[in-house]
N, C-alpha and C positions, 0 to 999 in steps of 0.2 A: 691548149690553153691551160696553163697551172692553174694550182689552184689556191686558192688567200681567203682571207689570210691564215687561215688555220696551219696551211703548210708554212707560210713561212715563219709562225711561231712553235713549229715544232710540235704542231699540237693536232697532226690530223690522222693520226693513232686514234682521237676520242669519238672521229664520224663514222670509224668504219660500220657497217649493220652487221649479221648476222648472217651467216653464211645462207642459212635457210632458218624459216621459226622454231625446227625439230632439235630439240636441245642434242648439241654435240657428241654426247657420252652413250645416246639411245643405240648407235649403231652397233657400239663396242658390247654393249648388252645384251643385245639382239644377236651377237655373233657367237656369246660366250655361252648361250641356251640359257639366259636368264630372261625371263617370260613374265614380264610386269610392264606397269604402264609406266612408270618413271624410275631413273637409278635412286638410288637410296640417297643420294647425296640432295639430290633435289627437295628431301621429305626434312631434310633438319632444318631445326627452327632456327630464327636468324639469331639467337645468341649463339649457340655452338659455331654458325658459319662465322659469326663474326671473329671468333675464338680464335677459328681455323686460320682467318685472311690475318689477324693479328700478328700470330706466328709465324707469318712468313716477310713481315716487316721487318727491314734492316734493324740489327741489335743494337747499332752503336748510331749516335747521329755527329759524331765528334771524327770529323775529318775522315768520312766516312766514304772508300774507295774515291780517292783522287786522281780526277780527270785529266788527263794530259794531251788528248787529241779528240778529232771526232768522231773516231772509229768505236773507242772509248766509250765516249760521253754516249753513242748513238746505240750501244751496245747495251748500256746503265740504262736509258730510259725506256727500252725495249726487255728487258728480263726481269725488272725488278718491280716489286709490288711498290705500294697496289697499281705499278703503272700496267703491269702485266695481267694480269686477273682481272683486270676490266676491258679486255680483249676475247675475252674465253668465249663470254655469250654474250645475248642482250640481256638475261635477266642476273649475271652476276654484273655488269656494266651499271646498270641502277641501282643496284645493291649498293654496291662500292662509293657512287656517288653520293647515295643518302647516311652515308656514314661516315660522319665528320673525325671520329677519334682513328682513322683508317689515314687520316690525311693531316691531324696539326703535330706526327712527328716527323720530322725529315732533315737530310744534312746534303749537302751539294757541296764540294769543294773542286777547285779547277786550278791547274797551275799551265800559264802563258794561255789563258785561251783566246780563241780566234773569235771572231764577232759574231759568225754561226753557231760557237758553241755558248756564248753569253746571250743572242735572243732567244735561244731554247731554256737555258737556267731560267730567263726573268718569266717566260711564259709558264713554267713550271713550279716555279716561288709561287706565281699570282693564283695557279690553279690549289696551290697546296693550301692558300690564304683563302682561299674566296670557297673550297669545298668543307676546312675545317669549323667553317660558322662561326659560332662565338666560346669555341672551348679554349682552356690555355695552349700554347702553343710552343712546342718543344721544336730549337731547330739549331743548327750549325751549318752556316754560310761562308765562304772563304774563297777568296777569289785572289792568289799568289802570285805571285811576277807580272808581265807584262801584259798590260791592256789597258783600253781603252779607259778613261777614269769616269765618262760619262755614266757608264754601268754601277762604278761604284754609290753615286747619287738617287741610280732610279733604283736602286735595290736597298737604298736604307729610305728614302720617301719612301715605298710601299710598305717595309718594317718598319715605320715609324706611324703608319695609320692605324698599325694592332698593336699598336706598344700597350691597351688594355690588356691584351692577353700575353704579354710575355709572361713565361714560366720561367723555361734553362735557354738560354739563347748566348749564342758566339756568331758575334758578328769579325771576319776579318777581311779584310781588304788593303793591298799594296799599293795601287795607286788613287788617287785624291783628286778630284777635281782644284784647281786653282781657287776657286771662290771659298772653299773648306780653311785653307791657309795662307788668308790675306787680313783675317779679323787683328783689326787693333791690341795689342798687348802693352799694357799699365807697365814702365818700367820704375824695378825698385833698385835697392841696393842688398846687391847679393851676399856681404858680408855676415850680415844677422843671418840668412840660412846655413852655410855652410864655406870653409873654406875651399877656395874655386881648389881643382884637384886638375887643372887644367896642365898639369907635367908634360901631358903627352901631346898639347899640341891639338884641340879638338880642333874642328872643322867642323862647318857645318854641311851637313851629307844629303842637301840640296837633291841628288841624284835620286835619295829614297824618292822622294815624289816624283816619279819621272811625268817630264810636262808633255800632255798630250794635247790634242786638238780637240776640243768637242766638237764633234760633227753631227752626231744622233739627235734627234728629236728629244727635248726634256721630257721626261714623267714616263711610269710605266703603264704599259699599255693593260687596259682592266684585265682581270680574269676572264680568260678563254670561254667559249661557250658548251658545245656539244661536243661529246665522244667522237674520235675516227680515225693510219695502219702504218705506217712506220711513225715511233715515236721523235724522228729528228726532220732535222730542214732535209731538202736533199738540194735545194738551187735557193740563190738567197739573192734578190734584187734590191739593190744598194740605196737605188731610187726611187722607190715604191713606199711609201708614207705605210706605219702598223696601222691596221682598219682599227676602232673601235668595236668593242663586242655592245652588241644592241637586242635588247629582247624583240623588237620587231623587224631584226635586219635577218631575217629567213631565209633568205634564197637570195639577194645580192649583197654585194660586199662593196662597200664605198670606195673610190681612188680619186685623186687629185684630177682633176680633169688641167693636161698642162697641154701647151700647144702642139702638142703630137697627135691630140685628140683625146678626145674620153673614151677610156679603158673599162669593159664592161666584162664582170666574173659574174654566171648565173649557174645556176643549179641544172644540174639536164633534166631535171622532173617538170620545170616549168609550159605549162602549156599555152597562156596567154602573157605578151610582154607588152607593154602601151609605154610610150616616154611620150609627157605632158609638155609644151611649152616652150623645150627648149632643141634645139639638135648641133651638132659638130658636123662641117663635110668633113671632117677628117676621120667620123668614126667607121672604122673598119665592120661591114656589117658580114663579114664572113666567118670574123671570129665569134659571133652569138651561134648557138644552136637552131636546130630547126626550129620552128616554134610552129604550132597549128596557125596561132595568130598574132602578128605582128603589126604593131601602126604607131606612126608616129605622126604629132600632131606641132603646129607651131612655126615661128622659124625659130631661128639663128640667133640666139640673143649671147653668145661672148661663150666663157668655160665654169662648170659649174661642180660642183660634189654631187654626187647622186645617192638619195638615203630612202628608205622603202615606204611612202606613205601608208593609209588604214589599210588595214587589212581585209581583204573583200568577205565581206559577210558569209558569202556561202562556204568558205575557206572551213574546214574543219577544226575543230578546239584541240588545243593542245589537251589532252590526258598524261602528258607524262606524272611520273611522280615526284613529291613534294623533295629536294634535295640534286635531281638531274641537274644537270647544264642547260643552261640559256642558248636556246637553239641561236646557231649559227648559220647550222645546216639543218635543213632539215631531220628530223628523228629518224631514224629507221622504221619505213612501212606506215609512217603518216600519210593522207593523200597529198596528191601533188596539188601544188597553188595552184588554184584559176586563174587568178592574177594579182599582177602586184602594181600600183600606181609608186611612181617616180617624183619626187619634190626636190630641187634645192637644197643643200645644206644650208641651214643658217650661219651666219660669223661664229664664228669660235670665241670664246669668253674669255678675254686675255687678264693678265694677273701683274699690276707693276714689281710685286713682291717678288724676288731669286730666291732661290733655293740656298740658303747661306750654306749651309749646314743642318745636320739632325738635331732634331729639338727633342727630347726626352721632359716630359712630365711628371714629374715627381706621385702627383695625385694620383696619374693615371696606370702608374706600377703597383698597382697594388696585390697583384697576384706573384709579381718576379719573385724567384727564387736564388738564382745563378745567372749572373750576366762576365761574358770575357767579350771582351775590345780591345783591337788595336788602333794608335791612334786614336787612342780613347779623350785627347785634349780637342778635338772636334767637336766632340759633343756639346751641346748646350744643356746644361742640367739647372730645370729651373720650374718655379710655380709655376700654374696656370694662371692665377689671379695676380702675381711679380715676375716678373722678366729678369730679375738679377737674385732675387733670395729663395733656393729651391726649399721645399719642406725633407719631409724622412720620408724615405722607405722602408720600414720598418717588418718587411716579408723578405727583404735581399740580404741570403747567408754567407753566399761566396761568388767574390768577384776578383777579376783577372782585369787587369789594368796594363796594356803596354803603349807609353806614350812619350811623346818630349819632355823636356826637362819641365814642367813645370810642376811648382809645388804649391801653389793657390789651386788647381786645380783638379792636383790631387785630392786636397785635404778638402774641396766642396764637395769630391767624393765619399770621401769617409765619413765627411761631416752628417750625412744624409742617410750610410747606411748606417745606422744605431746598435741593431742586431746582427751584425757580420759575426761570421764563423771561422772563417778562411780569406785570405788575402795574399793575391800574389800582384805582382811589380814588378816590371822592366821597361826604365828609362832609357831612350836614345839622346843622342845627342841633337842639339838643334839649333836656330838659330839663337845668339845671347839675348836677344829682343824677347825674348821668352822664356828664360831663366829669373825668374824671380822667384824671394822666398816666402814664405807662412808663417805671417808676424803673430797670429793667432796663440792661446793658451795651449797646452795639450790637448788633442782629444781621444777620450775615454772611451775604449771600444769593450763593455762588460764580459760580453760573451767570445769576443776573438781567443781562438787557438791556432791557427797557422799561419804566419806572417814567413814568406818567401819573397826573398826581394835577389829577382835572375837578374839573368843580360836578354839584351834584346834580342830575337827568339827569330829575326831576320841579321843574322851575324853578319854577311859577308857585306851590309850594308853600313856597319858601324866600328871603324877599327877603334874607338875609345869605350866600346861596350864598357868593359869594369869600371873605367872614370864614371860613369852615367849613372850605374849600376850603386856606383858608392855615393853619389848623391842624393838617393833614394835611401839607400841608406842611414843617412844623417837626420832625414826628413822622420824618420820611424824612431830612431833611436830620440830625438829630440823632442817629435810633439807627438807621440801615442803614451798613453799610459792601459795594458793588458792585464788585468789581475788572473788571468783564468790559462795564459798563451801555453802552451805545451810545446810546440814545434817551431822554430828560427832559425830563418836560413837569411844572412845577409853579408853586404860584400858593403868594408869602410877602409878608407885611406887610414895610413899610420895613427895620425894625430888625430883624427877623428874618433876613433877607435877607442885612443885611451882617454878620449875627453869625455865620449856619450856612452860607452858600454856599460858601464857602472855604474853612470846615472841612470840608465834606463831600466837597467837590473834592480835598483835602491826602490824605485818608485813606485815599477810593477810589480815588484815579489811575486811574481810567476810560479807555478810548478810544472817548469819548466823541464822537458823530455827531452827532446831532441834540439842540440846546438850545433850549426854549420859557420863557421864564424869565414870568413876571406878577408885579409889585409891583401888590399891591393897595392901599398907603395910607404915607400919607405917615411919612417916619423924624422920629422925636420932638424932634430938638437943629436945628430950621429949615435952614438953608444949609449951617452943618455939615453937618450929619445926611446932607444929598443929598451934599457933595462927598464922605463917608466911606462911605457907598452904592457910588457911582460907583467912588468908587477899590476897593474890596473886590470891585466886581461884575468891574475891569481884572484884578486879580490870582487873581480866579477862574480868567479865559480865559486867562490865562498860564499855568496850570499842564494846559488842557486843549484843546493844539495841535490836537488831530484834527478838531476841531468843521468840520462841512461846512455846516451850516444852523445861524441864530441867528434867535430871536425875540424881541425885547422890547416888553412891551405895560405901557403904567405910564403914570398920569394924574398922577403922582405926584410924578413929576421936573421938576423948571421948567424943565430944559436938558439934551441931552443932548450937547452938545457936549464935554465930557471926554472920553466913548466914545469917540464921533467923530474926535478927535484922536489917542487911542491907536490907533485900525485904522490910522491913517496912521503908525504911530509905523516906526520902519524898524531898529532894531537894540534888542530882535531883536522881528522882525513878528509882533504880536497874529494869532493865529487864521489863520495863515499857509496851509490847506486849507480856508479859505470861502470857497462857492459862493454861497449862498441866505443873505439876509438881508434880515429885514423887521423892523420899526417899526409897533407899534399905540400911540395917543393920544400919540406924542412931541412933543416941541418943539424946535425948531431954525429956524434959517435956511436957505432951499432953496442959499444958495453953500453950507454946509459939505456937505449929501449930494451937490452938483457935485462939492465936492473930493473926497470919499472915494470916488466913482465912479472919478474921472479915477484917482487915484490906485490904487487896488486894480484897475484895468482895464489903463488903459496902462502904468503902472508894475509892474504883475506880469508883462507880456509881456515886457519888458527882463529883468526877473531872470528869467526863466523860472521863476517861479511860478505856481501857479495863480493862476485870474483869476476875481473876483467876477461870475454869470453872470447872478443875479437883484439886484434891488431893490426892494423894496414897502413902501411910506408909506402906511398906511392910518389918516386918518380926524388925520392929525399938524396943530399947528399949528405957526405962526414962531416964538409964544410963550406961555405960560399967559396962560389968557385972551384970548389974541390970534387973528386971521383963520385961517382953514383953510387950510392951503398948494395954488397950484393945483392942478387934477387935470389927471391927465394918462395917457394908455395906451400902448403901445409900438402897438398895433395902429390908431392915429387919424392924421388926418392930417397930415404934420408943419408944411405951411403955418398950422396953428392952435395949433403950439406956442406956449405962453407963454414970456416974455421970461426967465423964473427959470430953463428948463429947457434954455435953447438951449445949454448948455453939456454937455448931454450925449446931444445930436442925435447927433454922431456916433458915438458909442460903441452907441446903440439902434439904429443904421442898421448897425454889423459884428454884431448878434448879441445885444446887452444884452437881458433883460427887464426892465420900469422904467414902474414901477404907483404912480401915488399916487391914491389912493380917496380 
């Protein structure tokens, strides 16, 4: 007879006892002619232990050893703290237990998992949730490629009942429940956001959600009770309802009683079994254990839940200590029940209200720090006391945002976080029923310093990633104003580019460090269009002297020799504090990057300026359409330099870096 539910959540590693009560280590003592009554290890106080069990808590909790099967998974909850160390003995087992800060950091990620290895994560979330008490709670959850999407709903309802205690939390999940992505969307007129950059042809990539069946039972099943020996399922019954964990469910465990009969899971310590009222002929009385005493009383009155009435008085008091698990099973070396009376389950308490989606509480974040989400337009971000106007968060520094095209949604994002620090973005593409723009003023982000705006970080799922990418784009450069941003990383179509780069630059005057700029696609007025590009993208860098690193990546430009001419320009000197500067897909001639070497190299040493330290040409031609410029590495030999590059031999021989890929 298996055993439930604790096996089948993966959780009957927490019952095992104790091999015998003589602590483990005595023997090894006893063998080495060390002649005392406990190992030394036993006499440290429980801060040091605590210290101890700390230290051996996974370092990172961000996509932290990924799960790919159940050998894996079965392998991860069996070596790794603290699920390990609460196997050793019984008295590090309650140790472990009554130490909440041992249990709210953790990270679980799984790509394709099977449905045995998702009822072991959620039994494990709930245990990680229900042992951490009420301290903040550090966690990275991620559940990648295919599976069921029911899991993705009971794993953000359970994180979304300690959304008090978020701290650093990354929540990711691929697939969506149906009900997530059926909410009504306000359509606007996408003109005023941005111009559509729709060149390529989007699609809507329907397939990211892949539609599955909910078959599972809704809501996750509570935190597991008692300790006990392999930490995985090893048989998993399809048809078998998750028992609830019950402080008086001691020694039997509830099942559906269906027409096959009622299925009865007892403890072997049980000495006295009585069933009141009711009986099944179909219950198989060969699968109970012996019992001294047995009686059943009653007839036959239909199929029924079976849940453990009072507890018989002469039954011994539980002593465990304050922080243990809610017996499931009995504790290791309690005495056995004398008996347990049998009642009826009552109806189950049904709710008209579905599960839409995750509700976040603005109120109720008030310790977050760092929140990443995919899919992050699911979310519902809203008061407690308004259902459409959420308040601040005014504790959330850095947030990761990868969602559909929506830009109302975004910006109720930002709108709320006040105090952001960091800010990353990647849009996919979605349906147009959900592209709308943010007729809103700017919003003012005082202390923002890193604004990243990627592709979507599930690529193979979006061939218009950079379209997406640069609609986000538009969205930053157009309604943020940053006074303080040092770091910018973003991807804009042609004409966007030379419409909002400058505006954006005039408004924040940034001291601005690091720029990653990506033209994704050609400006609409031909030759024009690039010379009035180029010149907007000069007069940007003029107004944003700090820049120490520049990046420009653009298939887009036939030439970028205007640039190249202004770095040389000398009253007053473009970008006069850059170090690092690289070139993805440009076009040029390999003398103008001689020149603008020589020049920002030798010629900043005379003024006593700073001197351009790096250079990297990756992937550049001479001209659209034209040959790939040689390659060449600062670390090759220089007898094999090419004839293009000898002009800046000696500048790679005092110290240059000088990469063309």
């Amino acid at each position: 007879m298996t055993r439930q539910p604790l096996a089948e959540r993966g959780l009957e590693w927490l019952d095992v006892p104790a091999d015998c009560d003589q602590p483990p280590l005595i023997e090894f003592w006893e063998c080495a002619g060390v002649h005392q009554e406990h190992p030394f290890i036993f006499k440290l106080t429980p801060d040091i232990l605590l210290d101890i069990f700390t230290m051996l808590l996974p370092s990172s909790i961000r996509d932290s050893n990924i799960l790919t099967d159940e050998v894996i998974a079965q392998e991860y909850f069996s070596t790794t703290a603290p699920y390990n160390i609460s196997r050793v003995c019984r008295n590090w087992r309650e140790f472990i237990f009554s130490s909440p800060s041992l249990w709210n950091h953790f990270g679980l990620s799984f790509r394709d998992p099977s449905e045995l290895i998702l009822k072991n994560a959620l039994s494990h979330i709930a245990l990680h949730l229900e042992k951490s008490h009420d301290i903040p709670l550090f966690c990275a959850i991620s559940l990648i490629g295919l599976y069921e999407s029911t899991y993705t709903a009971n794993v953000l309802r359970e994180m979304e009942r300690h959304q008090k205690r978020w701290r650093k939390i990354q929540l990711w999940f691929d697939s969506l429940p149906a009900s997530f992505q059926t909410n009504p969307a306000p359509v606007h007129d996408r003109s005023s956001c941005c111009r559509d950059l729709d060149d390529y042809d989007d699609y809507d990539d329907d397939h990211y959600f892949m539609g599955h069946v909910d078959f599972l039972p809704e809501g996750l099943m509570p935190p597991p009770g008692s300790p006990t020996a392999n930490a995985f399922i090893e048989e998993i019954d399809n048809d078998a309802p998750l028992g609830l964990a019950n402080d008086n469910l001691n020694l039997v465990e509830q099942h559906n009683a269906s027409q096959e009969g009622i299925n009865l899971q007892l403890a072997d310590n049980i000495l006295n079994f009585e069933v009141n009222n009711f009986w099944d002929p179909d219950l198989d009385l060969d699968l109970l254990p012996d019992l001294p005493d047995f009686d059943d009383e009653g007839d036959n009155v239909g199929d029924h839940n079976l849940i453990p009435g009072a507890q018989n008085p002469n039954q011994a008091e539980d002593n465990s200590p304050p922080g243990t698990p809610n017996p499931v099973i009995s504790q290791p070396g309690s005495p056995a029940i004398a008996d347990i009376d049998l009642t009826p389950v009552p109806p189950a308490v049904t709710t008209d209200e579905p599960y839409v989606s995750p509700r976040l509480l603005t109120e109720e974040l008030t310790q977050l720090e760092e929140l990443s989400l995919n899919n992050a337009h699911v979310f519902r971000l809203q008061a407690a006391k308004d259902k459409f106007q959420p308040g601040l968060i005014p504790s959330l520094r850095r947030l990761t945002l990868e969602m559909a095209e929506d830009c109302e949604k975004l910006a109720q994002w930002l709108q709320t976080a006040c105090n952001l620090e960091e800010l990353t973005i990647a849009f996919y593409s979605s349906d147009s029923g959900h592209r709308y723009p943010h007729q809103a003023s700017p919003i003012h982000l005082e202390r923002l310093q890193m604004i990243n705006i990627t592709r979507g970080l599930r690529r193979e799922w979006d061939s218009n990633q950079l379209t997406s990418a640069a609609k986000a784009g538009v969205f930053v450069m157009r309604h943020l104003t940053c006074p303080v941003l040092t770091r910018l990383s973003v991807r804009l179509g042609g004409d966007e580019c030379a419409q909002h780069l400058l505006e954006f630059s005039a408004r924040s005057s940034p001291p601005l460090q690091t720029l990653d700029l990506h033209i994704i696609d050609r400006p609409s007025n031909g030759d024009g269009g690039q010379i009035l590009l180029l010149t907007r993208i000069n007069e940007a860098l003029a107004l944003l002297p700090t820049i120490t690193t520049f990046r420009l990546a653009s298939r887009s430009i036939d030439n970028i020799g205007q640039l190249l001419e202004a770095l040389q320009s000398r009253s007053p000197l473009l970008l006069p504090s850059l170090e690092h500067l690289e070139f993805l897909f440009a076009c040029a001639q390999p003398s103008q990057f001689v020149d603008l070497v020589r020049f920002r190299w030798r010629g900043a040493q005379k003024r006593g300026q700073r001197a351009l330290k790096t250079l990297v040409l990756e992937q550049c031609l001479t001209r659209r359409y034209g040959p790939r410029l040689p390659t060449f590495s600062s670390k090759e030999d220089f007898s094999q330099l090419s004839r293009e590059w000898v002009g800046v031999k000696e500048f790679v021989q005092e110290g240059l870096r000088f990469e063309v890929i």
